[in-house]
C-alpha positions in Angstrom: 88.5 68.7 90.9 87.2 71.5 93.2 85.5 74.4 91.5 87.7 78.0 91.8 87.0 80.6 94.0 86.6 84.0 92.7 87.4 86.7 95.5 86.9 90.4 94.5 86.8 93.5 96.5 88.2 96.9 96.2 92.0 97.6 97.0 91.9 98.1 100.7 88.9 95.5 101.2 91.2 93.4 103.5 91.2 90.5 100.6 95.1 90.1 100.7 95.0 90.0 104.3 92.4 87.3 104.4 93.8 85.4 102.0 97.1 85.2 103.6 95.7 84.2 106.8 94.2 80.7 104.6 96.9 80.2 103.2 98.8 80.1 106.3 96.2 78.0 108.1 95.7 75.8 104.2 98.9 75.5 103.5 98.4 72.4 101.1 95.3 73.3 100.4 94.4 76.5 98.0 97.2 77.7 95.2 97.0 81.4 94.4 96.6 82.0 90.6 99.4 84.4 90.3 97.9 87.5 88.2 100.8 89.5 85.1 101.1 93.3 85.8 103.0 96.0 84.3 103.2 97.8 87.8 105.9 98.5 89.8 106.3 95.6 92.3 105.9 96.9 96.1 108.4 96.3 98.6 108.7 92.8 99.3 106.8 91.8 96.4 108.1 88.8 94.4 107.8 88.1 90.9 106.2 84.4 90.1 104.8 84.7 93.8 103.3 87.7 94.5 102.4 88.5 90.7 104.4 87.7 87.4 105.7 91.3 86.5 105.8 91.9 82.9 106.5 95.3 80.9 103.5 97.0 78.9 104.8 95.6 75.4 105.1 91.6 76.8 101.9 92.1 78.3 100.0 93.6 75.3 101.4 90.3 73.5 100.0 88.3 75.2 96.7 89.8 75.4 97.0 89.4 71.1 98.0 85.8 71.8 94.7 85.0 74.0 96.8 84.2 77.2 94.3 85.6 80.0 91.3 84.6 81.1 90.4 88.0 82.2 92.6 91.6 81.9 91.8 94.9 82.6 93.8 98.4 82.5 93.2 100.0 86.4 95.2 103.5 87.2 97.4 103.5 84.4 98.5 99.6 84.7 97.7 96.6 83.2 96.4 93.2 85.2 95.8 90.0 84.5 95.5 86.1 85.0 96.3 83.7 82.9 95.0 80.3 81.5 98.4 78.7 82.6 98.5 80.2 85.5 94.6 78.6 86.4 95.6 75.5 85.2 98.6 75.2 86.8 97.2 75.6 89.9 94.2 72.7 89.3 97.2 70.1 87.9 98.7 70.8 91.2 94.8 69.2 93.4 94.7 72.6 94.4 91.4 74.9 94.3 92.5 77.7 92.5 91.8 81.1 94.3 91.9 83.5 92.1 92.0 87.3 93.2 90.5 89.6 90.7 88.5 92.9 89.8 84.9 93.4 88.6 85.7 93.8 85.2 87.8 90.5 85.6 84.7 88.7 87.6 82.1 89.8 84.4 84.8 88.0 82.3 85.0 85.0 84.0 81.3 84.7 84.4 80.7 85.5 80.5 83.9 84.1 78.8 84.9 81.1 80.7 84.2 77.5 81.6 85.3 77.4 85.0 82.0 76.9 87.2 83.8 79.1 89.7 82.0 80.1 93.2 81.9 84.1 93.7 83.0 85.9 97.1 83.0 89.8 97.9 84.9 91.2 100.1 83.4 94.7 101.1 84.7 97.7 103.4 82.1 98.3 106.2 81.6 102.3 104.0 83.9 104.2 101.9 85.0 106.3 104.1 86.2 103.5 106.6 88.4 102.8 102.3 89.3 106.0 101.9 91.4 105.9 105.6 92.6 102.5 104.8 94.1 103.4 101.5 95.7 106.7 102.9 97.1 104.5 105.7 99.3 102.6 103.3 101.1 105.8 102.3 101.3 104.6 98.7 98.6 106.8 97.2 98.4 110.4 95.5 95.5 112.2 95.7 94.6 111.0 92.0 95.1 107.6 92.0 93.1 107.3 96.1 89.9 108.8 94.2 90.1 106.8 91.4 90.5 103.7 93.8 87.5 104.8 95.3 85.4 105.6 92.2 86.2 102.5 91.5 85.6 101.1 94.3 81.8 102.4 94.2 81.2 100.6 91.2 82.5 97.3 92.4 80.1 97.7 95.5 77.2 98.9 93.2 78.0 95.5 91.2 78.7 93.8 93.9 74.5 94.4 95.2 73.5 93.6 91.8 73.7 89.6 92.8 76.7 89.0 90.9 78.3 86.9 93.7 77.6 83.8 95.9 78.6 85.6 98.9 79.4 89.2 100.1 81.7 89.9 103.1 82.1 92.8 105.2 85.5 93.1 106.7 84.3 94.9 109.7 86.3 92.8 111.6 88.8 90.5 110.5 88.2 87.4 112.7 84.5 87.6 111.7 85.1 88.0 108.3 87.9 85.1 108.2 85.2 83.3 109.5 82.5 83.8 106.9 85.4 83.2 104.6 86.3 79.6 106.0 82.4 78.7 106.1 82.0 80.2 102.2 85.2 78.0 101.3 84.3 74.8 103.2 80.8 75.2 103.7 79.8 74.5 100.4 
C-alpha cells in the first residue's frame, strides 16, 4: 500500500486547484480523504464529496468518540478527517491524499501511524494571499486577517523542515509540475 500524501498550505495557496487538476489527470489513481466541517458548504459544494458537513454538536461527538485523526477549530468552525474516511480511501488501492492544516500536519506527524510523505504548498508572499483571498469575494475583513495570520504561521512552520517538499504556486503549470515529480518521483 502506497504511503499518504499530506498536502498543506494556507487557504488561497492554490492546493484545491492543484489537486483537482491530479485528480482529473489520476483519475483511478489518488482518493481524496473527505475532511467533517461545521461550515457552511460553498456553492457547489457536496456533502460526502467535497467534505462531510456535520453540525457543531455531531462533530464535538465525535471528537469524544476518537473519530479523527487530526481536528482543529479555524475562524469560528470546526475541521477534520477521519480514521474511516483514511481508511476507506487505502481499502479502495488508492494513496490517500489527505488535505489539511498545520495543526492537523503536527498531529499526524505526533499521533499517527501513517508514514505519510509531507508537501507545502506556499503563495509566492502574502501580499500576492491577501489579493487571492479578496478575489474570491467570500471574506470580511476579520476573517481575511485571520486567514492571513494564519497563514504566517503555517509558512513560518512550514521553514521549520516539517515537510518533504515546499511548493511555490508562482505559477500553476510549474507548480503542478513539482507536484507530479513529489507524487511519482519518490
Amino acid at each position: 500500500m502506497s504511503r499518504p500524501i499530506v498536502i498543506s498550505g494556507p487557504s488561497g495557496a492554490g492546493k484545491s486547484t492543484l489537486l483537482k487538476k491530479l485528480f482529473q489527470e489520476y483519475p483511478d489513481t489518488f482518493g481524496f480523504s473527505v475532511s467533517s466541517t461545521t461550515r457552511n458548504p460553498r456553492e457547489g459544494e457536496v456533502h460526502g464529496k467535497d467534505y462531510n458537513f456535520a453540525t457543531v454538536e455531531e462533530f464535538k461527538q465525535m471528537i469524544d468518540a476518537n473519530k479523527f485523526i487530526e481536528w482543529a477549530q479555524f475562524s469560528g468552525n470546526y475541521y477534520g478527517t477521519t480514521v474511516d474516511s483514511v481508511k476507506e480511501v487505502s481499502s479502495s488501492g488508492k494513496t490517500c491524499i489527505l488535505d489539511i492544516d498545520m495543526q492537523g500536519v503536527k498531529s499526524v506527524k505526533d499521533k499517527t501511524d501513517l508514514n505519510a510523505r509531507y508537501l507545502f504548498i506556499a503563495p509566492p508572499s502574502i501580499d500576492d494571499l491577501r489579493k487571492r483571498l479578496e478575489g474570491r469575494g467570500t471574506e470580511t475583513e476579520e476573517s481575511l486577517n485571520k486567514r492571513l495570520s494564519a497563514a504566517t504561521a503555517e509558512m513560518e512552520y512550514a521553514n521549520t523542515g516539517a515537510h518533504d517538499k515546499i511548493i511555490v504556486n508562482d505559477d500553476l503549470d510549474k507548480a503542478y509540475a513539482e507536484l507530479k515529480d513529489f507524487i511519482f518521483g519518490n
